[in-house]
N, C-alpha and C positions, 0 to 999 in steps of 0.2 A: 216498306223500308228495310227490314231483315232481310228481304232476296237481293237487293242494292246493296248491302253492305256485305253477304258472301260473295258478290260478283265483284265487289271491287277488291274485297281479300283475298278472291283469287288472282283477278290483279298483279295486287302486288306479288303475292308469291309465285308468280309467274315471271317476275323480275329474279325475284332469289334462283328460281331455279334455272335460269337458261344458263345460268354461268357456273354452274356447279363446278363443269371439269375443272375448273381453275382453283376448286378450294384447297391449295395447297401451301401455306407459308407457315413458318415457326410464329414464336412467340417472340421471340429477340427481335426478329424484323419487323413484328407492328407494334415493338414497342418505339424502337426507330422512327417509324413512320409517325409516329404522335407527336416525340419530340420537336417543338413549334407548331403545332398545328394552329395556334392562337393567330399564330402571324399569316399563315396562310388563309385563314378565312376570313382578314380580312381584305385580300387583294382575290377580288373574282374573276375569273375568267372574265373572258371578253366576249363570247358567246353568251356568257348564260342568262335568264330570263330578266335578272334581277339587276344587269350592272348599267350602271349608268356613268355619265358622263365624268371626265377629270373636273371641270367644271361644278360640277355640285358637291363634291367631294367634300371642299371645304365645311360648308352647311351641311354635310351630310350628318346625324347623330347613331350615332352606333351602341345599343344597351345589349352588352357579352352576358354571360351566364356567370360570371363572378358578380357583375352587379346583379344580376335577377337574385342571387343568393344570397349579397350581403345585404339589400333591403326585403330580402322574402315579402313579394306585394300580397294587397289581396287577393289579386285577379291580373289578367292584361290588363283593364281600363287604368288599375291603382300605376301598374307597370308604366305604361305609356303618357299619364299625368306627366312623369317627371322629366318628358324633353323638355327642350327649350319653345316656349312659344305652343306649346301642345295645350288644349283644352277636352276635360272631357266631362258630360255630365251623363245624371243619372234623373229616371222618373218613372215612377210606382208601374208605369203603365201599358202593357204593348211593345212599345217601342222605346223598349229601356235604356238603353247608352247607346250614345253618341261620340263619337270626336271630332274633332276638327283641329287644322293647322292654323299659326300665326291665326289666332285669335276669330275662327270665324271661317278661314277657308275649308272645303271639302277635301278629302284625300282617297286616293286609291287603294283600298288593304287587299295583299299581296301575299299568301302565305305558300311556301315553296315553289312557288312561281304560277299560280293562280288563284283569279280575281273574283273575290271575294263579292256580292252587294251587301250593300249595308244592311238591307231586310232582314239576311240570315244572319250578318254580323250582329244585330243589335239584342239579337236572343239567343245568343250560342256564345259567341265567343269569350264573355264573362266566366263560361266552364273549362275554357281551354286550359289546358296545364303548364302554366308557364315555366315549373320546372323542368319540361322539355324541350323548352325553347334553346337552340343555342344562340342566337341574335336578335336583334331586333335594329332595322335600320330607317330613320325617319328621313325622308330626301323632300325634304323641303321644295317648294310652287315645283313648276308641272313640264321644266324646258328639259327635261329627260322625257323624250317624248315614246323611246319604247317600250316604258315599265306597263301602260294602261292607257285608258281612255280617258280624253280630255273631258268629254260630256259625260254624264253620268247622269244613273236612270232616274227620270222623274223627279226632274229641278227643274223648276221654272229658270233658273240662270242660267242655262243649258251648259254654261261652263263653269262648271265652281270649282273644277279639281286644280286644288293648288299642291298636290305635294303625295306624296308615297308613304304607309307601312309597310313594310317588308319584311314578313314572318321566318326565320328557318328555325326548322326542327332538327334535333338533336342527330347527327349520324354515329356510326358507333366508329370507333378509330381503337378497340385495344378488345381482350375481355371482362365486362364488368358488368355488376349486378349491382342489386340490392335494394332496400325498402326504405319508406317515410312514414313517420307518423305523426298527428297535430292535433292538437285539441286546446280550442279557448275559448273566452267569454261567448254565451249566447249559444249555447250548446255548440259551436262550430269544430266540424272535426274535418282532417281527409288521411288518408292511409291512400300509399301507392307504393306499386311496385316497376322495378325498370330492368331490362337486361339489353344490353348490344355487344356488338366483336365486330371484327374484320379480318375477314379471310382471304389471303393472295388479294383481287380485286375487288372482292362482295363483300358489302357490308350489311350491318342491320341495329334499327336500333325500337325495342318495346318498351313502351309506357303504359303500364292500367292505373286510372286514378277515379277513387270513390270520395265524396265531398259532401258537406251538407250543412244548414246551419238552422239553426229554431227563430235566429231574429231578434227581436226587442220585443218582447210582451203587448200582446196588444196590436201588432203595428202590420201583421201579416208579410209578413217579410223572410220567411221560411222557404228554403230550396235545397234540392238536395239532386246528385247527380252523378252517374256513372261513365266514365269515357274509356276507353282503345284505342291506341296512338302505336300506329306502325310505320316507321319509315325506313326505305332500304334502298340501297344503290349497287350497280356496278361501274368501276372504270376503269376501263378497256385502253388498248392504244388509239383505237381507231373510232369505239362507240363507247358514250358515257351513257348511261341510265340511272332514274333516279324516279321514286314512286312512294306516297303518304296515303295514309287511310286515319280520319278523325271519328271516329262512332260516339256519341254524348246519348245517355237515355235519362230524363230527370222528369224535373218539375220547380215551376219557380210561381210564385203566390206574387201579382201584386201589392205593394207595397202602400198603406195607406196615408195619403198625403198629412202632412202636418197642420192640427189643429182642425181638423176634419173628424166628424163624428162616427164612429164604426158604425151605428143605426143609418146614417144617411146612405140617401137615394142610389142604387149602383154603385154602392162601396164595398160591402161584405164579401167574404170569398169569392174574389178576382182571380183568378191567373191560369196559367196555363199545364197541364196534368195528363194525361204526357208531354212531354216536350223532348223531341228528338231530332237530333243535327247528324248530320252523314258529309266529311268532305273528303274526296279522291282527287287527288293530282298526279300526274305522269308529265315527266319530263327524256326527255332525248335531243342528245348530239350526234351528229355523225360529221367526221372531221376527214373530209372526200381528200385536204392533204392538212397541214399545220395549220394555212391559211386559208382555207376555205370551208366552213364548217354551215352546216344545216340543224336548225333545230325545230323540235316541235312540242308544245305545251298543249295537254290537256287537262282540263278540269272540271269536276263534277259536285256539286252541293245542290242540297238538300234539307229543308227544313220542314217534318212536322210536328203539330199539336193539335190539343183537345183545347178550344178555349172556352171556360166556364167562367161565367158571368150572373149575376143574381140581383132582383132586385128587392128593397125591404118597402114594405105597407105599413107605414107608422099609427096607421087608426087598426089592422088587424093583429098586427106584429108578425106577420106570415113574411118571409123571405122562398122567394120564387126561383129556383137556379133555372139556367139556361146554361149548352153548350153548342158550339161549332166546331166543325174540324176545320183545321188549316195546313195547306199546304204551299210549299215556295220551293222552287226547282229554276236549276242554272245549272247553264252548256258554256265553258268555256275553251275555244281553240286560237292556239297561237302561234303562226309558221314563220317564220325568219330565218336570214341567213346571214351571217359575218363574214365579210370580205378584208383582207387584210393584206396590202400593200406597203412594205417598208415600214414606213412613220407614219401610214395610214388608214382610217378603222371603217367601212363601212358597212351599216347594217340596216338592213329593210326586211319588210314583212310586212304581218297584215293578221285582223283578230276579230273573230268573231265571239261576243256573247250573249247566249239566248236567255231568256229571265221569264218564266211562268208562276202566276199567283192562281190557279181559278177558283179558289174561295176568297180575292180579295185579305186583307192584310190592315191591321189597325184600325183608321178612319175609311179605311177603301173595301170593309168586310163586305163581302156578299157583292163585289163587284170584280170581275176577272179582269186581269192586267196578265197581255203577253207582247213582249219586246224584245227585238234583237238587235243590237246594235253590231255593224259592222264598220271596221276601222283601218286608217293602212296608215302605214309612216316610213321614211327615211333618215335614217341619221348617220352626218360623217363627224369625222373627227382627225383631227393630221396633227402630229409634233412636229417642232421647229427647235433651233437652236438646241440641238443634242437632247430634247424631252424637256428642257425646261419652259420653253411655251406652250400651250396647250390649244386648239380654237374650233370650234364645235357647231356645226348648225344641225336645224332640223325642221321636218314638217311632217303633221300629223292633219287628219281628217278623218272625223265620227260621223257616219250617221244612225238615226233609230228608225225601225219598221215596225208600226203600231199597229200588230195583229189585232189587240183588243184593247185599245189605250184607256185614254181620263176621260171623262166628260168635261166639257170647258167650263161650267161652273161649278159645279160641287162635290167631289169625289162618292158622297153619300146618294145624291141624285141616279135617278135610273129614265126619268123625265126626259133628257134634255138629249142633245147629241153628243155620242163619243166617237171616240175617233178608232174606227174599224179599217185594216188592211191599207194603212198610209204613212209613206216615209217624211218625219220630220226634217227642216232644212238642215243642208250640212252644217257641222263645228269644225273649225279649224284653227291649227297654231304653228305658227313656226315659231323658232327660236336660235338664239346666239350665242355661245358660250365662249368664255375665255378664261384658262389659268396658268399662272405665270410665277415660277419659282425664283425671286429676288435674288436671294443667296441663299447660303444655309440654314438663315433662320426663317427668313419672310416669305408667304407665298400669298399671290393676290389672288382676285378672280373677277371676272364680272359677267354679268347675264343680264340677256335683251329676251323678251318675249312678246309676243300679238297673240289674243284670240280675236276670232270674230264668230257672233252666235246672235243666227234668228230670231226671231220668237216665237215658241213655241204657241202654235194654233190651236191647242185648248186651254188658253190662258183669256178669260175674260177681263176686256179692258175697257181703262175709263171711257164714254162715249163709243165705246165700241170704236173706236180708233188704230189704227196700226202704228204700231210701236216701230221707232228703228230698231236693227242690229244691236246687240249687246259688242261693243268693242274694248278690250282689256290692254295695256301698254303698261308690261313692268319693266322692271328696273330693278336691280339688285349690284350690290357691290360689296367687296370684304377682305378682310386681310388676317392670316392664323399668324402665328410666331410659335415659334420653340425655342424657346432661351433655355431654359434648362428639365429637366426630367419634374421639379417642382413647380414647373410654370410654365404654362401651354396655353396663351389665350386665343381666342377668335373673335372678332368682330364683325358683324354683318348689315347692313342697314340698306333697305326695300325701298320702293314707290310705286303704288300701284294707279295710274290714271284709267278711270274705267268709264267712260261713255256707255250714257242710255243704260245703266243697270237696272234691273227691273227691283219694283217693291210693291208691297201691296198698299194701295192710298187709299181705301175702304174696304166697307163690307157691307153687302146690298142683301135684302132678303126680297121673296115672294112664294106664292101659294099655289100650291098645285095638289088636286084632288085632296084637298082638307088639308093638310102638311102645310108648313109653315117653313123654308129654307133660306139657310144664310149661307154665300160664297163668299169668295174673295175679287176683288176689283183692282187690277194693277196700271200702275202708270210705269214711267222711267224718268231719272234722273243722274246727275252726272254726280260720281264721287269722286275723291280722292285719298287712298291709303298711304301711309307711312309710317315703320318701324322700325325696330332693330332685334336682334339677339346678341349678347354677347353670353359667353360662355369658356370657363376654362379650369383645370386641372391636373394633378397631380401628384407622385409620390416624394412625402417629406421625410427627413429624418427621424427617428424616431419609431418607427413602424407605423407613423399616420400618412396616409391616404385621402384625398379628396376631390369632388366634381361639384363645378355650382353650376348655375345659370339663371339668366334674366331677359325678360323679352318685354318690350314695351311696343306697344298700335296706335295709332291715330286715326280718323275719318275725318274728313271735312263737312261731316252730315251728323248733327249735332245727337239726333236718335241715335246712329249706330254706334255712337261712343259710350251713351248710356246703356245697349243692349251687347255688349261685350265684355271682356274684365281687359282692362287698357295694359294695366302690368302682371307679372306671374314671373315665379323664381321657385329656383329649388337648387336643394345643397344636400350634397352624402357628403360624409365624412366619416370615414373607416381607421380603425387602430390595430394591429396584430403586437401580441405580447408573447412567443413563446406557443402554447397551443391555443389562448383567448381570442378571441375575435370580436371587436365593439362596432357596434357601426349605427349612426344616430343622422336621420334624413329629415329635413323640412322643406313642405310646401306652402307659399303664399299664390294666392290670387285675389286680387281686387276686384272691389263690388262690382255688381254690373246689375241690371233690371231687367223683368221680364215680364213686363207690363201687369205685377202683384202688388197687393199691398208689403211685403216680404222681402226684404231683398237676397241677393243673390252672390255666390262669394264671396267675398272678404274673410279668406279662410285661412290659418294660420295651421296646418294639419304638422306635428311633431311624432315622428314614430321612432324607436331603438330595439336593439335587441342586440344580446350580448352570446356567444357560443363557445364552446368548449369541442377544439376538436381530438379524436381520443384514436388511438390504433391499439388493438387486441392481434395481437399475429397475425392473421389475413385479413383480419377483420377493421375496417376503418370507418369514420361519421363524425358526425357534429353533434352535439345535445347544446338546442337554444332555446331560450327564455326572451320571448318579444312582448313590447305594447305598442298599441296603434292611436294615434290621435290620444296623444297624454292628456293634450289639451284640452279632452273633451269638448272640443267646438261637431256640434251637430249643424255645421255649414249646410247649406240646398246649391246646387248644380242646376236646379229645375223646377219651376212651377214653386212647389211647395213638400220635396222629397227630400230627409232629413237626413243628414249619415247617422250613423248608429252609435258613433263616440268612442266614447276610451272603450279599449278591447285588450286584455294581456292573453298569453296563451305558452304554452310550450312546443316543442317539436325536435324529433328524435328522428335522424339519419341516421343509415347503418349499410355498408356494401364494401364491394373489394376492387 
């Protein structure tokens, strides 16, 4: 792992250094160049990895770095809770957080323009330093079809990606420094330090952050964790470059479920000791004229650990550790080109990602999974009526090459057959987009999409039968308004008609060589989704500031309504007073079940925190005073994994 993460610091600094001869500009001119920079980031290029269609725009949610600041989350997961229609849970075990969109879809996470899997997301990214985020962009279901891959790895629904995260990290645009420091309830501290500038066209920008926290008494819930966040760019006239390096070295403990014994059976010191995440992104344009540009995306991640596991003897009281190493490793390449004709956008390419476990991962320990899925798409895009109509199609197709796949019944099994050296059937989607600027205040949109997805041949089914096609047919439509700078709303509301979805309609066991195993048994049936989000916000008189939002789901399949939370909302609302700074956020989510006795959200989470910002002659920062979950609601996201409740804490900014 430490030779990987010099060769990718070489890397990058081999980006810093090609363009040295150019480091030549004042101070006056980047301070120039910053002025607006807010506005320019958020109209992307038209090349770059990340932009998507006029069409999603409107549903697109965009969380800037003044929100990341004036809710100071826990983590991304706390971060990314608060879009519209976003879920995200949490559990003691392996494979700790999760998200998902509108209630239940899968999403593609996207961080500087490479693709993330969820494997290494769901034990790393919890460490990422969100205050080097400079965006966060949520693009809702999937008819942007060059951000990622329709299928993703190792889903029986072989298409469940309904929508995008979109991570950027901070570049540097001026020169500026300086530290953080935080310490609150449950021993939780982190201290970081940051420096960037820009120079003529090269930029850079550093992030070191040390974190850690002791937990709730008892609960094993203790992690602590060191990261190195480099990103740097040059832009050129002719060639843009741009290049990230994430290093995290920690350890995160198992969390023990609620109402659960710490003597009991494979509960005591769980977790993971080392734990280390490594991810490298390179990006490149090369612009052959204005309109003709070439790009290419590379990405590289990495996740290992020590996993230590133990089991307790309640008649000797002896507790027995065990460890495994784990490793997960991902190749990601991305080649495309943008063609640009008048009012016209056209962009194709094509993407490979490789995905290696060979000590297996979670429920799949000690069983090797290697996949590559490769992908191609097209997408155009034309303006009509001087830019005010917009209309968009597209087609994309996945497939996956199962060097060393699943076994078709039980990931745990070593019994039975897996699937060695065979490509799963293609996934495909095309899509239709359309938006349409009314007048000056109204802009509509609407979007048509199809998948169509095989079934995956190591999925055991009822009567050993052949499943049809999974076939997907959305529907979306929506209208924003801009009446006035204090009132911005959006409206959006879905329908997803999905044929032949797969589910699992039992669980069969039998015995082989004394073992006793249970798999899963699937059928298919037909559902129907439908929802909305609305969402809107604003600056008011007075120095108050606010963003709400609210997402309600339906299913036509009476279980998946009870295995979801139907509604979810959340509200900031921000004050400035002179140098004070108030800003007071709530989230609800509604119950949902997860086949416990326990139920599951109905969480009413209330956080504030008040700042003071201060300037000493060169010297400037914020000093804040936060609490988390006033309410003390110890809600569960999962299984039986409790939050931790009320939490207050301080924290000290200080740079120039």
């Amino acid at each position: 792992m430490r030779r990987l993460v010099a060769v990718s610091l070489a890397l990058c600094l081999g980006v810093a250094v090609t363009p040295a001869a150019v480091w030549a500009a004042d101070v006056e001119q980047v301070e120039m160049e910053r002025i607006g920079v807010k506005a320019k980031r958020d109209v992307l290029p038209v090349y770059s990895p990340v932009a998507a269609t006029e069409s999603t725009k409107l549903t697109t949610e965009i969380i800037d770095s003044e929100e990341i600041k004036a809710t100071n989350p826990v983590d991304f997961y706390d971060l990314i809770s608060r879009g519209a229609g976003m879920q995200e849970s949490f559990q003691g075990r392996k494979i700790m957080n999760f998200m998902t969109v509108r209630q239940g879809g899968g999403l593609n996470l996207i961080l500087d323009g490479m693709y993330i899997p969820s494997t290494q997301a769901s034990r790393i990214l919890a460490q990422f330093p969100v205050d080097a985020i400079e965006s966060v962009r949520i693009i809702r279901d999937s008819t942007s079809l060059s951000l990622g891959p329709v299928k993703a790895f190792a889903s029986y629904a072989s298409a469940p990606n309904e929508g995008c995260v979109v991570i950027t990290t901070k570049r540097g645009y001026r020169p500026d420094g300086g530290v953080v420091a935080q310490y609150g309830s449950l021993d939780t501290r982190e201290f970081q330090f940051y420096h960037g500038n820009k120079i003529g066209n090269f930029d850079y920008h550093l992030t070191g952050t040390s974190t850690g926290t002791s937990g709730r008494s008892g609960e094993y819930a203790d992690a602590k964790s060191m990261s190195f966040l480099f990103s740097n760019g040059y832009e050129g006239p002719k060639l843009k470059v741009s290049s990230m390096l994430f290093y995290d070295n920690g350890k995160r403990d198992f969390q023990i479920a609620d109402g659960t014994s710490p003597v009991a059976t494979n509960i005591p010191h769980w977790g993971y000791d080392p734990l280390e995440g490594l991810w490298f992104s390179f990006n490149a344009s090369l612009l052959w004229t204005p309109t003709q540009i070439t790009s290419l995306n590379y990405g590289h991640g990495m996740v290992e650990d020590t996993e230590w596991t133990s089991t307790y003897n309640g008649t000797t009281g002896v507790e027995t550790p065990k460890s495994s190493h784990q490793r997960d490793s991902s190749d990601n390449y991305h080649l495309w080109h943008t063609a640009v004709f008048g009012n016209n956008t056209l962009k194709a390419g094509g993407q490979m990602v490789w995905w290696h476990e060979p000590t297996g991962y979670a429920s799949y320990d000690g069983n090797e999974r290697e996949e590559t899925l490769i992908g191609g798409y097209i997408q155009d895009e034309h303006k009509f009526m001087g830019g005010r109509l917009t209309v968009d199609g597209g087609f994309r197709i996945d497939a996956d090459y199962m060097t060393t796949g699943v076994d078709k019944y039980s990931p745990t099994m070593v019994t039975n057959k897996k699937m060695k050296n065979e490509w799963t059937k293609p996934v495909y989607e095309v899509s239709i987009g359309t938006a349409y600027k009314l007048d000056p205040i109204y802009t509509l949109n609407a979007r048509f999409g199809y998948t169509h997805a095989d079934l995956d041949s190591y999925l055991a089914t009822v009567d050993n039968k052949n499943l049809p096609a999974e076939e997907r047919f959305k529907y979306e439509l929506g209208v924003g308004a801009t009446y006035h700078p204090a009132f911005n709303p959006t409206v959006t509301i879905f329908y997803y008609d999905i044929k032949d979805s797969k589910n699992v309609a039992k669980t069969q066991t039998y015995s082989s060589g004394g073992v006793q195993y249970t798999y899963n048994v699937f059928d298919s049936y037909n559902e129907g989704q439908w929802g909305g989000e609305v969402s809107v916000g604003g600056s008011v008189p007075y120095g108050f500031d606010y963003k709400a939002n609210y997402s309600h789901k339906e299913s036509t399949v009476s279980s998946n309504n009870n295995s979801m939370p139907r509604d979810s909302a959340s509200f900031l609302v921000g004050h400035t007073y002179g140098p004070l700074k108030t800003n007071v956020s709530m989230r609800y989510v509604s119950a949902y079940d997860q086949g416990t006795s326990t139920p599951h959200g109905n969480l009413l989470k209330l956080d504030a925190n008040i700042g003071y910002d201060y300037k000493i002659n060169q010297l400037s920062g914020r000093i804040m005073v936060f609490g988390r979950n006033l309410m003390d609601d110890r809600y569960k996201t999962s299984q039986n994994y409790a939050d931790v409740g009320t939490t207050f804490g301080v924290r000290l900014e200080a740079g120039f």
